[in-house]
C-alpha positions as CSV (number, residue, x, y, z in Angstrom):
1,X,47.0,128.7,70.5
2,X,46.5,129.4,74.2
3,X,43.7,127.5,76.5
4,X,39.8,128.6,75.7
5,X,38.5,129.7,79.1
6,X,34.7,130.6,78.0
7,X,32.5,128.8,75.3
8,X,29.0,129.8,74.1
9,X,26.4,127.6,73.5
10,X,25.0,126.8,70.2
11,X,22.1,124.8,69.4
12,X,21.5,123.3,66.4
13,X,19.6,120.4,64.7
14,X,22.8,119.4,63.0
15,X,26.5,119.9,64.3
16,X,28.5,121.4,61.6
17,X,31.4,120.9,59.4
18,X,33.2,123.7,60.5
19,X,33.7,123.4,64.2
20,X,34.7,126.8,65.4
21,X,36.8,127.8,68.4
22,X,35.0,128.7,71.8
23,X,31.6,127.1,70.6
24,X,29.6,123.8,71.9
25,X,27.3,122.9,69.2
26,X,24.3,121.4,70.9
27,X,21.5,119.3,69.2
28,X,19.1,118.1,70.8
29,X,17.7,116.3,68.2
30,X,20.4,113.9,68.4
31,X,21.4,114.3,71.9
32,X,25.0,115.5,71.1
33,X,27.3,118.2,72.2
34,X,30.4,118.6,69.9
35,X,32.9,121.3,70.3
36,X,36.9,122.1,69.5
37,X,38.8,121.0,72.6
38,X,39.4,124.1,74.2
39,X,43.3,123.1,74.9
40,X,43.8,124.8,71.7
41,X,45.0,121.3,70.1
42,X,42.6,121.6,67.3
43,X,40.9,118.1,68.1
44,X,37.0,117.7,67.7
45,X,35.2,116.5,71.2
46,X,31.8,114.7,71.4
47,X,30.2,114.3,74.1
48,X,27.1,112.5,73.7
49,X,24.5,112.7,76.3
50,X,23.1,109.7,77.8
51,X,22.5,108.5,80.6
52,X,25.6,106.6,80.5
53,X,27.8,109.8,78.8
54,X,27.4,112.8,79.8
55,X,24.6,115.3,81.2
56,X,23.6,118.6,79.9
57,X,22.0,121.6,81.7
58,X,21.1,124.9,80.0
59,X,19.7,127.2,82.5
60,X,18.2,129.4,80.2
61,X,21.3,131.3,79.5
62,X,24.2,129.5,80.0
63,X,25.2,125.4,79.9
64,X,27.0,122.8,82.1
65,X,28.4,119.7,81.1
66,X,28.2,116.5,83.7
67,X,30.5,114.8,84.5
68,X,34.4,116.3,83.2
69,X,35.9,115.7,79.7
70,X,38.6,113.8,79.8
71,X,40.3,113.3,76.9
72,X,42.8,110.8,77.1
73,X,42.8,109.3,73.2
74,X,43.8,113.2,72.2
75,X,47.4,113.7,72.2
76,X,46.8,116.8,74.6
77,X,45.3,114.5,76.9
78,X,43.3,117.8,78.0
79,X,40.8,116.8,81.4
80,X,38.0,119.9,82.5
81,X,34.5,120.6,83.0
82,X,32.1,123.3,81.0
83,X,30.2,125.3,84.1
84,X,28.2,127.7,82.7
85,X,29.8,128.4,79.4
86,X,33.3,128.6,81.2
87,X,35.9,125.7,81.1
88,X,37.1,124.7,84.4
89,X,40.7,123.0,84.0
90,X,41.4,120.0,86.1
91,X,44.9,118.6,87.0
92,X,47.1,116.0,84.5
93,X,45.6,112.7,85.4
94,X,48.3,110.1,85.5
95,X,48.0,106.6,83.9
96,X,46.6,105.0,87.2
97,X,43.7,107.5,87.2
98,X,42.8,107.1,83.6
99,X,42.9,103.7,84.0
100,X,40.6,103.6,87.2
101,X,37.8,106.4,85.6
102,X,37.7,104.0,82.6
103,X,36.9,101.2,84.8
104,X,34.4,102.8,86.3
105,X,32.3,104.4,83.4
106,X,32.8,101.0,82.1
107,X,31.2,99.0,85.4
108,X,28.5,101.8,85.5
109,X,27.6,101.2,82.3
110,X,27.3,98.0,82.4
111,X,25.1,98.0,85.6
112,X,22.9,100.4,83.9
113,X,22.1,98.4,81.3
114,X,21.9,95.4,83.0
115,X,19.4,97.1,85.2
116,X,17.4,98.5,82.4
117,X,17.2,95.1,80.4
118,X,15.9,93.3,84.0
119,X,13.0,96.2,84.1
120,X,12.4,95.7,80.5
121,X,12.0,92.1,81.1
122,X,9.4,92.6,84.3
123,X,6.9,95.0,82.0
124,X,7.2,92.7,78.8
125,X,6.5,89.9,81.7
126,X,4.0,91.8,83.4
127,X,1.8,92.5,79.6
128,X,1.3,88.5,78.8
129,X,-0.1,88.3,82.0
C-alpha cells in the first residue's frame, strides 16, 4: 500500500475496532486521537493529547496535530505531522535523533510534572491557612 497523504477527521465518543485507512478518530471524551499510520504499514497510532503528548487543533473544518508522530517502536519507523487533514512526511530520523527527542519528551515531562505537583502543593498549602 502506498503513503496516505490526506486524512479526515472523525470524532467520536469511542475509537473503534475497525480503524479504517485515511481516518483520525477523535474523542474528546477521552482525549485521544487514534488512526492507521498513514505509511501504509497497517500499525494502529495513538496519540493521546495532553499536555505532555500531543496537541490537537480543529479549526472548524480541518485538524492539526502538535508536535510530529514519530513512530519509532513500529517497524516502518514512519516520522510526520497531520496539518490540516494532510500528512506532512519528515526525513528518516537516525538512531542519535530518536534517541535525543526521547530524552527530551522525557525531561519535559518530567519538569511538567514536577512543576505542577510544586503548584499543587502551594494551593493545598495556601487552604489550611
Amino acid at each position: 500500500m502506498k503513503k496516505i497523504r490526506i486524512i479526515r477527521p472523525e470524532f467520536v465518543e469511542f475509537i473503534p475496532d475497525d480503524i479504517k485507512d485515511g481516518v483520525l478518530y477523535i474523542s474528546i471524551r477521552y482525549n485521544t486521537a487514534t488512526h492507521k499510520c498513514p505509511s501504509g504499514c497497517g500499525e494502529i497510532v495513538v496519540t493521546p493529547i495532553t499536555p505532555t503528548d500531543w496537541t490537537l487543533i480543529w479549526n472548524g473544518e480541518s485538524v492539526s496535530l502538535y508536535p510530529s508522530i514519530g513512530n519509532w517502536s513500529l517497524q516502518c519507523e514512519s516520522h510526520y505531522w497531520i496539518r490540516e487533514n494532510r500528512i506532512v512526511w519528515a526525513r528518516k530520523w537516525d538512531e542519535q535523533e530518536i534517541e535525543l527527542a526521547k530524552d527530551i519528551d522525557n525531561r519535559n515531562k518530567a519538569y511538567y510534572f514536577n512543576h505542577k505537583k510544586k503548584n499543587s502543593d502551594k494551593v493545598n498549602k495556601n487552604k489550611l491557612k
